[in-house]
Each structure stands twice: as C-alpha cells, then as structure tokens.
C-alpha positions in Angstrom: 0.0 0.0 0.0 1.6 3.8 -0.8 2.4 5.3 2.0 0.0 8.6 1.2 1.6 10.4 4.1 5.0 11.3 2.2 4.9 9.8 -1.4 1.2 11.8 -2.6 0.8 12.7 -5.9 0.4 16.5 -6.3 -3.0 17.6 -6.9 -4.1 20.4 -9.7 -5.5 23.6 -7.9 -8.5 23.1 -10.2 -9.7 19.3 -8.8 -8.9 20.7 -5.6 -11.2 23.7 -5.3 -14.0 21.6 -7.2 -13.4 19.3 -4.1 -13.4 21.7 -1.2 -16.3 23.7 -2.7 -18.7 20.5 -2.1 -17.7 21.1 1.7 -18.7 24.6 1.3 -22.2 23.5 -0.6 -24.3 23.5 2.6 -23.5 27.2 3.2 -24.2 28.3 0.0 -26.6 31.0 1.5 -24.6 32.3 4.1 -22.1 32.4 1.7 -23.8 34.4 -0.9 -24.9 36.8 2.3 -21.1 37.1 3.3 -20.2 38.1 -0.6 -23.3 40.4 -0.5 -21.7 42.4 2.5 -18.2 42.1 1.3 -19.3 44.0 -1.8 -21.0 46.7 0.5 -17.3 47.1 2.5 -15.9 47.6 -1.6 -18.1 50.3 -2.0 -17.8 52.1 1.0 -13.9 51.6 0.5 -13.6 53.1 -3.2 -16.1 56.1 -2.4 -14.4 57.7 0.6 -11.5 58.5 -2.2 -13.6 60.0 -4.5 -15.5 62.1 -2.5 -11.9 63.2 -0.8 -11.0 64.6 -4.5 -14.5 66.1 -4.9 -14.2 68.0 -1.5 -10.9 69.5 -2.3 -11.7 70.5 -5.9 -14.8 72.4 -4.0 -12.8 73.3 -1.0 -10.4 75.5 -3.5 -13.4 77.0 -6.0 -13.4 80.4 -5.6 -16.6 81.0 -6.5 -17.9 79.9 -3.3 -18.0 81.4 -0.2 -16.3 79.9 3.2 -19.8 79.3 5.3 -20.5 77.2 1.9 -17.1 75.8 1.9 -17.7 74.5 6.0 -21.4 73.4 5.7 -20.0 71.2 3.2 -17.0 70.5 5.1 -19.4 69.1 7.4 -21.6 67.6 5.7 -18.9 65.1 3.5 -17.2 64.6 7.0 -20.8 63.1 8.3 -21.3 61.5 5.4 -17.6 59.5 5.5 -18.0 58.5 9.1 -21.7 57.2 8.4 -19.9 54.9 5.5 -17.0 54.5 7.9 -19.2 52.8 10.8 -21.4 50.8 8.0 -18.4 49.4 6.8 -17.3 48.6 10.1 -21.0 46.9 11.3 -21.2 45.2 7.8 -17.6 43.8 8.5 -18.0 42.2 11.7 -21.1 40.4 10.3 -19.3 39.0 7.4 -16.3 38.0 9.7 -18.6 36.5 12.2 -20.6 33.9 9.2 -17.6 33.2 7.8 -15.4 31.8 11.4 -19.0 30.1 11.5 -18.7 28.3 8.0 -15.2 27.6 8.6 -15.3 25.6 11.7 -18.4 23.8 10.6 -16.4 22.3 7.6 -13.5 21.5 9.9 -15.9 19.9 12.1 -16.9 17.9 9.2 -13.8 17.5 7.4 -12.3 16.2 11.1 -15.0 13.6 11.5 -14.8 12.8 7.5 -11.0 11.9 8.2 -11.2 9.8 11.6 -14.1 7.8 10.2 -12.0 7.2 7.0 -9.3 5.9 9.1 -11.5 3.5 11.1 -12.7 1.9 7.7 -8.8 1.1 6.8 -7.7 -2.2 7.4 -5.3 -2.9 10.3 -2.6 -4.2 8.2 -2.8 -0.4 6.6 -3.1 1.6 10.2 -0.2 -0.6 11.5 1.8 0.8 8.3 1.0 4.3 9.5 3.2 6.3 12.1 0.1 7.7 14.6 1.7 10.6 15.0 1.1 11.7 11.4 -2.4 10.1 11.1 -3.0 12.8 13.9 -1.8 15.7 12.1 -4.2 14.7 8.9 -6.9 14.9 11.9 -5.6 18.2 13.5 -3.7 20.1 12.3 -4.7 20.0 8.2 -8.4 20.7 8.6 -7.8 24.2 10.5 -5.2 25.3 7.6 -8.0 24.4 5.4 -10.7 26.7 7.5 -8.6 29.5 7.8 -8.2 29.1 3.9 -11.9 28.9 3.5 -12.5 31.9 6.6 -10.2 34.5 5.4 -7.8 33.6 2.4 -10.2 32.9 -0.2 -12.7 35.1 0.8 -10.4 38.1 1.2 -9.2 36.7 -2.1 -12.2 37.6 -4.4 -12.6 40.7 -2.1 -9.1 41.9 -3.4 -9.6 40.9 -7.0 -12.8 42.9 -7.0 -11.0 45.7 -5.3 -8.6 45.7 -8.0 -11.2 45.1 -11.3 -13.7 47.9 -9.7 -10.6 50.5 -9.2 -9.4 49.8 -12.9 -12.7 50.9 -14.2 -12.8 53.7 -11.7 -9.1 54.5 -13.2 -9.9 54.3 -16.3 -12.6 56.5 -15.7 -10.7 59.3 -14.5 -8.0 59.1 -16.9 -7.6 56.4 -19.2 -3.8 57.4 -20.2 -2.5 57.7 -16.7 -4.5 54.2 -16.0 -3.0 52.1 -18.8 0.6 53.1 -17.5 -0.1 52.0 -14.4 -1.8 48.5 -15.6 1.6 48.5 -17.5 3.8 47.0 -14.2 0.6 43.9 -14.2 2.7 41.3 -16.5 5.5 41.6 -14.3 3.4 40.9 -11.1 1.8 38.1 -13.2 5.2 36.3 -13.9 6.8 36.8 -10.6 3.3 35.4 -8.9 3.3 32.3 -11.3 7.1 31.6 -10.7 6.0 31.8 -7.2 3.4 29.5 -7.1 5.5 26.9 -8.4 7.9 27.2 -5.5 6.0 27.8 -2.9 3.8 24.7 -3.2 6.9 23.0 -3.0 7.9 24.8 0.3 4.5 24.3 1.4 4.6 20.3 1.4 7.6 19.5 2.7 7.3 21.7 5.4 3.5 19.4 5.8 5.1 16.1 5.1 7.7 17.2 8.0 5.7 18.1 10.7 4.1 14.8 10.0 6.9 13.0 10.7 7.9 15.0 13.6 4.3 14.4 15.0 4.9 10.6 14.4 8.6 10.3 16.0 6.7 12.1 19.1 4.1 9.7 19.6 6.0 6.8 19.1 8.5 8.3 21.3 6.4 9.5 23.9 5.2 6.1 24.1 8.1 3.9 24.5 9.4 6.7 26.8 9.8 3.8 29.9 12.2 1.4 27.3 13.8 4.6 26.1 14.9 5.2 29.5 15.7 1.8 30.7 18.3 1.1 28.2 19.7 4.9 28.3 18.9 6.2 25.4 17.6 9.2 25.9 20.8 11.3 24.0 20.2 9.0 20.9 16.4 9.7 21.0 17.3 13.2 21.5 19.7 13.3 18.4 17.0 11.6 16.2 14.6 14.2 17.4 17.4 16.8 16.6 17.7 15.8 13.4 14.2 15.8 12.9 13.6 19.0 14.2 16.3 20.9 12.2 14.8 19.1 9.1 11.4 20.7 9.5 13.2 24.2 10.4 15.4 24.2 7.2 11.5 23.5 5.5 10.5 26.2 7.5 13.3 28.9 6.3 12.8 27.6 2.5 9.1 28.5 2.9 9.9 32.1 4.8 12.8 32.9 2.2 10.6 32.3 -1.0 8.0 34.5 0.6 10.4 36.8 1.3 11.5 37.4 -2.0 8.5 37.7 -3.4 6.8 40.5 -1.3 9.8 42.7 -2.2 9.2 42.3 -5.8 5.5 42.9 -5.7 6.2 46.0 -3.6 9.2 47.3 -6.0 7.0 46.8 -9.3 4.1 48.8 -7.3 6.2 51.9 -6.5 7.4 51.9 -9.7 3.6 51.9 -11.6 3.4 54.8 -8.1 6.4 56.9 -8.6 5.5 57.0 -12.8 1.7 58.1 -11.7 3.3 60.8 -9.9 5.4 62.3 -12.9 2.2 62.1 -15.5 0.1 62.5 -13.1 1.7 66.1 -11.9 2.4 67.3 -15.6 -1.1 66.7 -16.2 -2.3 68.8 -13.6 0.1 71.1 -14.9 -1.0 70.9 -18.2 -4.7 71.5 -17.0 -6.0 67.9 -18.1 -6.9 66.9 -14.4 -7.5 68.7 -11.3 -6.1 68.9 -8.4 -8.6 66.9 -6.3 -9.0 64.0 -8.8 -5.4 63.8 -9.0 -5.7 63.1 -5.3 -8.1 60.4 -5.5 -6.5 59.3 -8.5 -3.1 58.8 -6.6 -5.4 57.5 -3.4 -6.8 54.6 -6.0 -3.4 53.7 -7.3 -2.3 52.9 -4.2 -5.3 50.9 -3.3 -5.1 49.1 -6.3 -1.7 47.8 -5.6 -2.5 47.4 -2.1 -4.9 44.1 -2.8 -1.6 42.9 -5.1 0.2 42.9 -2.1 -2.2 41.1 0.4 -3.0 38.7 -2.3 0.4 37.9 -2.4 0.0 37.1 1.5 -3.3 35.3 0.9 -1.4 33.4 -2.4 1.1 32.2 0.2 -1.7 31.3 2.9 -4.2 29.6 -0.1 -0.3 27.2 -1.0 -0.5 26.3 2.4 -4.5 25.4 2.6 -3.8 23.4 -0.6 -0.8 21.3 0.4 -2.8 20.4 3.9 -5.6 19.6 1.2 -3.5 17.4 -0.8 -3.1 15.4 2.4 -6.4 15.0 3.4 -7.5 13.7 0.4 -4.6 11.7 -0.1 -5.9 10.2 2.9 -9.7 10.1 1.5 -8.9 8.2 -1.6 -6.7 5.3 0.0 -9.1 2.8 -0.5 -9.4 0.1 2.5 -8.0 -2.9 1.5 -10.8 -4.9 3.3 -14.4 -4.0 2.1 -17.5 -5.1 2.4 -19.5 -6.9 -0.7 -22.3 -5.2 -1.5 -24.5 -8.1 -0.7 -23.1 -8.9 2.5 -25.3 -10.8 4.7 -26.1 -9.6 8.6 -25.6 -12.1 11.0 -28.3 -13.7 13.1 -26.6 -15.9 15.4 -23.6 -17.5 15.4 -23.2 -21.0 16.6 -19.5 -20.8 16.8 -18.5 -23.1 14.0 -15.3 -22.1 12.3 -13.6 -23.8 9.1 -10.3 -23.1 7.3 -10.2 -24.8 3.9 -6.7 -24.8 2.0 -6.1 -20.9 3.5 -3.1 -19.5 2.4 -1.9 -16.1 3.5 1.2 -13.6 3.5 1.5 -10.3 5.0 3.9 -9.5 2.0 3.4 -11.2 -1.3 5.3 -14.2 -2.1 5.9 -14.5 1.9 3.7 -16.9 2.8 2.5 -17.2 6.8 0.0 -20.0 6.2 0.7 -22.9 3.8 -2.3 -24.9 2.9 -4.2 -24.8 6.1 -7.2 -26.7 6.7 -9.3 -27.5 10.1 -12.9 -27.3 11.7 -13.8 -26.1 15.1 -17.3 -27.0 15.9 -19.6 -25.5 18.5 -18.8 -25.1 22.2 -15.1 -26.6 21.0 -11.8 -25.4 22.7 -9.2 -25.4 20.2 -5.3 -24.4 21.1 -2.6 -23.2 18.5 0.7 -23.3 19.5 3.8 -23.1 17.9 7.3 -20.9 17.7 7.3 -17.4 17.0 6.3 -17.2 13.3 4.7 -20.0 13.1 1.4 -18.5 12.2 -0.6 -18.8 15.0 -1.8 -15.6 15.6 -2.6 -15.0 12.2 -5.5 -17.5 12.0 -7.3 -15.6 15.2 -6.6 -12.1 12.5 -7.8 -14.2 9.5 -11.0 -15.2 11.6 -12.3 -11.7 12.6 -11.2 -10.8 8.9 -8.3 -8.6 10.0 -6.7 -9.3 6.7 -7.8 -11.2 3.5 -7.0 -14.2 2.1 -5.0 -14.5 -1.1 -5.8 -18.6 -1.5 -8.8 -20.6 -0.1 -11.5 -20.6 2.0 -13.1 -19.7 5.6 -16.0 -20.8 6.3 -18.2 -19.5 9.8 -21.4 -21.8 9.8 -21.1 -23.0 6.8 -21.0 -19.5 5.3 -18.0 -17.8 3.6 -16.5 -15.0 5.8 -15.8 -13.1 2.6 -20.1 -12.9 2.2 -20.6 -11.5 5.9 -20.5 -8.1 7.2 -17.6 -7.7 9.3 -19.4 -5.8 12.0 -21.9 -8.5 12.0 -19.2 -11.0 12.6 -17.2 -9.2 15.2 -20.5 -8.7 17.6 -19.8 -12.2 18.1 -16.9 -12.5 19.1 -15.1 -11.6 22.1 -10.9 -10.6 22.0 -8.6 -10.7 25.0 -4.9 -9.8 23.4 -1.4 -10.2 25.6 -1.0 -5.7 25.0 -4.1 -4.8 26.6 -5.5 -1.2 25.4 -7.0 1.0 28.2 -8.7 3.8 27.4 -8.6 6.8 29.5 -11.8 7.0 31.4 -12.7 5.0 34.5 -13.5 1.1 34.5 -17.0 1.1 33.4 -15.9 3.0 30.2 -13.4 0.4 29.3 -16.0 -2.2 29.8 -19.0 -0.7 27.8 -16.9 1.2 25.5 -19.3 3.5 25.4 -22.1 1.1 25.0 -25.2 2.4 26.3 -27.4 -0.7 25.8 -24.8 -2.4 28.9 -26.0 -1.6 32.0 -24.3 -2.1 35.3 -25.7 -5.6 36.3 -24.1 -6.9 33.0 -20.8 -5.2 34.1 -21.4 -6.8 37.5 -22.3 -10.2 36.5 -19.1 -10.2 33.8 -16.6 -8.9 36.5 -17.6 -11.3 38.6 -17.4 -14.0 36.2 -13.9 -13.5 35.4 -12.8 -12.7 39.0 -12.8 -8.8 38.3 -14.5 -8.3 41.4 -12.0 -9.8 43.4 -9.9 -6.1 42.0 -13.3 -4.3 42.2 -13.7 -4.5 45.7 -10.3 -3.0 46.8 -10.9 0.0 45.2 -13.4 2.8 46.7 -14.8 4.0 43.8 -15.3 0.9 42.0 -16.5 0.9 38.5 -15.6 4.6 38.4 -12.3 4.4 39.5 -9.9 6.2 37.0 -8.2 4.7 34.5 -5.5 7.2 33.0 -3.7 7.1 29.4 -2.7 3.0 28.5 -4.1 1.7 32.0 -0.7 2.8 33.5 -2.0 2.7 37.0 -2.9 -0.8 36.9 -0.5 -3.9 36.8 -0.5 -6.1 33.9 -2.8 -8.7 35.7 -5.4 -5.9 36.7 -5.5 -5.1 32.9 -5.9 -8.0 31.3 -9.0 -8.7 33.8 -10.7 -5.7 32.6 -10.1 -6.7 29.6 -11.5 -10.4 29.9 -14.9 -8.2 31.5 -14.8 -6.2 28.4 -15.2 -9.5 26.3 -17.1 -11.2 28.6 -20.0 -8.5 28.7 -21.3 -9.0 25.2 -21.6 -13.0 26.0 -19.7 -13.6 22.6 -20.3 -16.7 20.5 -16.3 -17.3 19.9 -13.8 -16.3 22.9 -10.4 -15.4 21.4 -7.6 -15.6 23.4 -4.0 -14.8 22.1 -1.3 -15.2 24.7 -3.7 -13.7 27.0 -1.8 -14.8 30.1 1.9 -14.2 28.8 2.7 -11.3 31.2 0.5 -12.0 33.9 1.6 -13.1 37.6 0.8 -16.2 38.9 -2.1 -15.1 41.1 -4.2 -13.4 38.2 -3.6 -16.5 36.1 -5.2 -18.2 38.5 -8.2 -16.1 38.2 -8.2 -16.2 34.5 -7.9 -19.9 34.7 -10.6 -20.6 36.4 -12.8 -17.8 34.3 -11.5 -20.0 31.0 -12.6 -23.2 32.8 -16.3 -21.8 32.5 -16.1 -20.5 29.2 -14.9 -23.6 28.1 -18.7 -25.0 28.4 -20.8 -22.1 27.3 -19.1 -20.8 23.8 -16.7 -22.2 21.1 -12.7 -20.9 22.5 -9.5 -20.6 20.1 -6.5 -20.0 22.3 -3.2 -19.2 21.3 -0.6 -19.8 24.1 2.8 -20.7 24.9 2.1 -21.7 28.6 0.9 -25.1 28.2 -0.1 -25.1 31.3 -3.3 -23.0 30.3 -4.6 -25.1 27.5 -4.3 -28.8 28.7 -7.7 -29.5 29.3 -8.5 -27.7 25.8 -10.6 -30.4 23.3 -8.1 -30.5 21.0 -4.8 -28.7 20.4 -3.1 -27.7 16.5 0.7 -27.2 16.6 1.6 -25.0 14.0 5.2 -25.2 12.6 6.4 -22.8 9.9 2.7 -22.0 8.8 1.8 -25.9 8.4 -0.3 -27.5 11.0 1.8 -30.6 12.0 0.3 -32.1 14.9 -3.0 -32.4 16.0 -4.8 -34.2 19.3 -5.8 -33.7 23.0 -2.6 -32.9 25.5 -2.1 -36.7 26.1 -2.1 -37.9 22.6 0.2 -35.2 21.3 2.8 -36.3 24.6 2.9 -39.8 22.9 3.9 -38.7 19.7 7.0 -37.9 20.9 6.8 -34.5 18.2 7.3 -31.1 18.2 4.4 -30.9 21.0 6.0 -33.1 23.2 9.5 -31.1 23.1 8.0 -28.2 23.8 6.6 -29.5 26.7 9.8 -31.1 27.6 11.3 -27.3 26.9 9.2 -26.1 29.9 9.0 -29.0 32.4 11.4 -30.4 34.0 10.6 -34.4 33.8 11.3 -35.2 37.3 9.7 -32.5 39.2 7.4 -31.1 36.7 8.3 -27.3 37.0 8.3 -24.8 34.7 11.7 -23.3 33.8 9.9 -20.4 31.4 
C-alpha cells in the first residue's frame, strides 16, 4: 500500500477547489450573504476616495463662499463617518458567518478523516506512524478553515478591489490608468514563478511536521524502554535531526515568501512613482484637477494594495492546498478490506469455524500460512501453539477478517467469511490480546466502550465472572475508579482482567484468546484460569498460548510449525507422539519434578 503520508501525488489547484467547494455546498446561502456584505465594505472603501478629491476640488473654487465651503466641510465629513461605521457593522457580520462556515467544515472534514481511518484495514493503520495520522486529523483541517474563513474570501474581495478600481481608473483618466496597468505582466510572472515554488515549500514543510508528530508519539510512548536502556541522548539526536529538518522547510518556505513580497512591492512603487510624474504634468497641463489627481493617486495605491495582500493570501491559499492534498490523499486510500455489497447480517452464530486450503502472507510471495485446513465446531476449545512465526496468531486475525486471504476458504457456519458483514461478525466475538489497550476513562468505560445498551448488572455479573470483582472491591470508587492514558496505573494482571470483562460482557459466541496470560503473575492466572474453565462450556474458545499449562484441558490442540499444521490431538495424545508438541513440553517442564523453567 503507498504510504500517502509522504509519497502523494500532487494535486491540480483546479480538482482541488471543485473538491473543497462541495464542503462549502451546505452554506451556499450564508455564503452568498457574506459576498453580499463584502461588496457593501468595496463600495464604501472606493467612495471615501472619490468624495476626498470632490471635496478638495470644491474646497479651492473660488466662486464659493467659506460658510458654503464648511457646511459642506461638514456635511462630507458626516457623510464618511456614516460609510465608515457601516463598513465597520457590515464587517463584523461578514467576519462573524464566515469563522462560523469555517469551523463547521472542519468539524466535518475532522470527523470525515477519523471515520475514514477507522474503515482502513489494520494491516494499513499498522503501516502508519500515529503521529502523522493525527496531524491529517488536527492540524490539516484548521489550515484548510482559515483558507476557506479569510484567504479565499479576502481573495475575491481583493480581485474585486482591484477590477472595480481599474474601471474607476480608467474613468478618470484612461492614459495615466494604462501606465499603471503597464507593471501587471511583471506581477503576473513573478506570482506564477511563485506559485511553483511555494507549493513545494509548502509540502515539505507538511510532510515534515508529520513525521515529527509521528517520531513524538512513538517516542512519547516507549518513553519507559527509552529510559531503561539509556537512550535518551540517541532519541534526542533523532529528534534533533528531525527538528532541524522541518526548520530548514520552514526557512525555504519564509525565504521564498520573502523574496516575493519585495518584488511585488518594488513593481508597485514603480507603476506609483510614474503616476506621480504624468500624473503632476497633467495637472500642470490643466487635463486633471487637483482633487482628482488626489483620488486618482489614493486609487493607485489601493489598487496595488490588494496585489500585495494577495500575495500574502497566495502564500496562505499554498498552504490550505498542500494540507488539502493530504487529506484527500488520505480520503482516496481505499481500504483494503471492504465489504461486498451483498453482505449478509448475522443472526446468530453458533460458533462453527472452518479453514479450507487458506493461504496467506502479510507481504506477497511470503507466505505465513501454507495450505491450512481445520474445523472447530460448536462449544469446542481449540489451542494453537507453535514458535514465534509459526502463524498462530494470524488465524485468530484471518478469523475476525483482519486481513484477507490470497488462497482458499473460511468458512463461519457453513458460510464464507468473505459474504458476511464484518461488524456483524465481530459482535460475536469476544478478544482478550497479551498488549491490553485502556482507554482513558474510568472502569465502566473500558468495559461498555461506550455502549449504552450495557447496564451495570451486566458489568457486575461479567466482572464477577472473570474474578474482576475480586480487583473491584479493593478500590473505593469501583467501576468509576480512574483509568489514566494506557491503563498505566494498573498492573499487567489488573488489565488483562478488565479486559476479559470487556469481552465477557457482550456474551460472545467465539472467545479469542491470544497469549492472554503471557505477562500476567501467577495469582491473576489463576483467576483467568478458572474464568477460562467456565467458558470452556458455554461458547466455542480458540487460544493461542505458549504456557501449556493454560490449555491442557483444551478439546483438541493444532501445533503449528512454519505455517503448516503438523500435529493435531488432546494434551495426552500429542505427549505420545513424541513430536514437536511433546519437546515443547519437555522445553518447559522439567521431567522429574514437573516445574516450569519459562
């Protein structure tokens, strides 16, 4: 699967506006209300100008007497604060619907992302650094609000700003206006040689904080083996190296800016400094007054104004657009495991389970499973075990349709597993893993999981069932004692109890156990122990184990070697066969005394 996090394929501005505007199509009345006041904040802008020219032109007639001169003095002054405070009013408003529409779509966008990654396999999550899946949930959707918010709406503000004072330009003199429209080309090269290298800037210095975010939360994570086997100045020169990576992106990213502004602002003086010189010889020449030269100058200078912030918006919109390109590199990596269309919803499950000539690699050509074949029937107790590698493991994945297939076929009732939903599927079956995952929360949250049709008695009547209680009771608040980030204030033992509760509670049809008591102490195995004792009789149990000690009394055990099954029997038989079985027994028993030694 392409790793969509650094390799994506650029994106044309064009397909990616088309896409953002269908975010934007539930708003399409505010929106229209927002452009409605924008253009009243243009025209209150562009008179204020004009009406300054006017006012001097009057202001020196000398035709009219001073009282005339003041009342009107007065009268344009009222009339440019009333404009002044509607453009002010009419501003806020705009502002105010736009902040709105912007985190609505990042509210969306954010939920659109996380639900997208739910749906991906987990052979793709587990090919995903977290800490860059987070960023794609973060820190991407805001760039894109604050590009919808203010970048593009400011945008088309300043375009109109610049097409409205043309005309006005033109208007007022059509020579003096076409030498200043004379410096546009210029800005229109430098803008599109800037675009090219900005976009550039833009996603590495995206694709870096991604992998800075990742080398965090991995880091973060495995903080407690990072400073066990003291490596904390290694870590720290990785996270150096890192760092100093995403500054240099940074520093690319300011310096092209930083050239570009300049020349925007050099080209602008010079279309300003050669509307002086004609503009003066004019007056001169008695082609223009005095007060239209004014507002002719004041216009010049707003028209290059909007050039300038829109080459600050052109350098914000790059930036919505690369964090664009990552979301919806993220969107269109389809999951590798799908549904059919015609998937059938579970019923009931009686708990029957069949491979039939499975074979299966994680990478192709590497295969895990060779040619496997076996039934489990109802109410059955079936152990794998096996060397590291061996494949064990991978069947309970392949059963809960972690992964798919490549050869073969498994069969749940009779029924392909390929033709069921997989939701259906997994409300059946219940999943206690050697890493335990706590959430943050208290107890009865990592039971439920947010389940509101559990209710206490069921949380009750599961912890007591796997000998939960016997932790339940020794804390005060019970089932809302606190459980903070991993389960890190509970032993290994305490967590894989909660755990067992958390499967128990939905009384599934198929109990999955893999290595479920591997880094427990010997007191909480005991507990599990005798919890798997009455499970044993009321639902069909895979376990996958390398104490033998905990599947003995199991119906029937598979050892797995290399991906082939190549033993198969109760405890007893498989001792007499004098295989691979028995010298793993031998491996942990000591013949004489019959203690473990691992």
């Amino acid at each position: 699967m392409r790793d969509f996090q650094d390799n994506h394929a650029a994106h044309a501005d064009k397909t990616l506006i088309k896409r953002l505007l269908k975010y934007l199509k539930p708003y399409r009345g505010k929106f229209i209300g927002a452009f409605f006041m924008m253009f009243v904040t243009i025209f209150t802008n562009l008179v204020l100008p004009l009406a300054t020219g006017w006012s001097i032109d009057y202001m020196t007639k000398t035709d009219v007497t001073n009282d005339q001169k003041m009342l009107a003095l007065a009268v344009a002054t009222l009339i440019g604060l009333v404009i002044l405070m509607i453009s002010v009013v009419v501003g806020f408003f705009q502002q105010r619907i736009l902040q709105e529409i912007g985190q609505d779509v990042t509210h969306v966008m954010r939920k659109e992302v996380f639900e997208h990654i739910e749906n991906l396999s987990i052979g793709q999550i587990n090919l995903l650094p977290v800490g860059k899946l987070v960023t794609r949930a973060t820190n991407d959707p805001g760039n894109i609000s604050d590009m919808f918010t203010n970048t593009i709406v400011n945008l088309l503000r300043n375009v109109l700003m610049m097409i409205v004072i043309a005309v006005v330009l033109l208007v007022l003199n059509w020579q003096m206006a076409l030498l200043t429209f004379l410096t546009l080309p210029l800005i229109l090269l430098a803008s599109s040689i800037f675009r090219k290298y900005s976009r550039t800037a833009y996603r590495n210095v995206r694709t870096n904080i991604s992998e800075l975010n990742g080398y965090l939360s991995e880091n973060l994570s495995g903080m407690k083996i990072t400073q066990i086997f003291n490596q904390e100045e290694k870590k720290v020169q990785n996270f150096k190296l890192l760092n100093d990576k995403l500054m240099k992106s940074y520093y690319r990213e300011i310096n092209t800016f930083g050239i570009y502004r300049p020349i925007i602002w050099m080209i602008s003086m010079i279309a300003t400094i050669l509307t002086v010189y004609f503009g003066v010889t004019t007056v001169i020449d008695g082609a223009l007054s005095v007060g239209l030269f004014i507002s002719f100058y004041i216009y010049v200078g707003q028209f290059f104004e909007p050039i300038q912030q829109i080459s600050e918006q052109f350098n914000a919109l790059q930036n919505g657009f690369s964090s664009a390109e990552k979301i919806f590199d993220v969107l269109d990596t389809k999951p590798d495991i799908i549904d059919d269309v015609d998937a059938i919803e579970l019923k009931k499950f009686d708990g029957q389970i069949e491979f039939k000539n499975v074979w299966f690699s994680y990478i192709e050509g590497e295969w895990i499973l060779k040619d496997v074949s076996f039934k489990v029937n109802p109410n059955e107790t079936v152990a794998f075990v096996g060397a590291t590698g061996s494949g064990k493991t991978t069947i309970l994945q392949l059963i809960v349709r972690n992964y798919d297939i490549q050869k073969g076929q498994i069969l749940i009732d009779g029924i392909d597993i390929k033709t069921i939903k997989r939701s259906s599927l997994r409300k059946f079956v219940g999943q206690m893993l050697q890493d335990v995952f706590l959430f943050s929360g208290t107890i009865r949250d990592n039971i439920t999981l947010g389940d509101p049709d559990i209710t206490d008695e069921d949380i009750k009547r599961a912890s007591n069932y796997v000998g939960l209680d016997y932790i339940l009771n020794k804390l005060p608040e019970g089932l809302d004692h606190v459980v903070k980030e991993r389960g890190n204030n509970f032993s290994s033992g305490e967590r894989q109890l909660i755990s067992f509760a958390r499967a128990v509670v939905y009384n599934p049809s198929l109990m999955i156990l893999d290595e479920a008591t591997a880094n427990i102490d010997s007191e909480t195995e005991t507990i599990i122990q005798e919890s798997l004792n009455k499970m044993m009789n009321i639902s069909t149990m895979l376990i996958v184990a390398h104490r033998l000690s905990t599947i003995q009394h199991s119906d029937r055990i598979i050892v797995m070697s290399k991906g082939e099954i190549v033993e198969s029997g109760k405890h007893q038989e498989l001792l007499k066969q004098n295989g691979l079985y028995y010298n793993l027994y031998q491996l942990q028993y000591d013949k004489k005394e019959g203690e473990t030694h691992v």
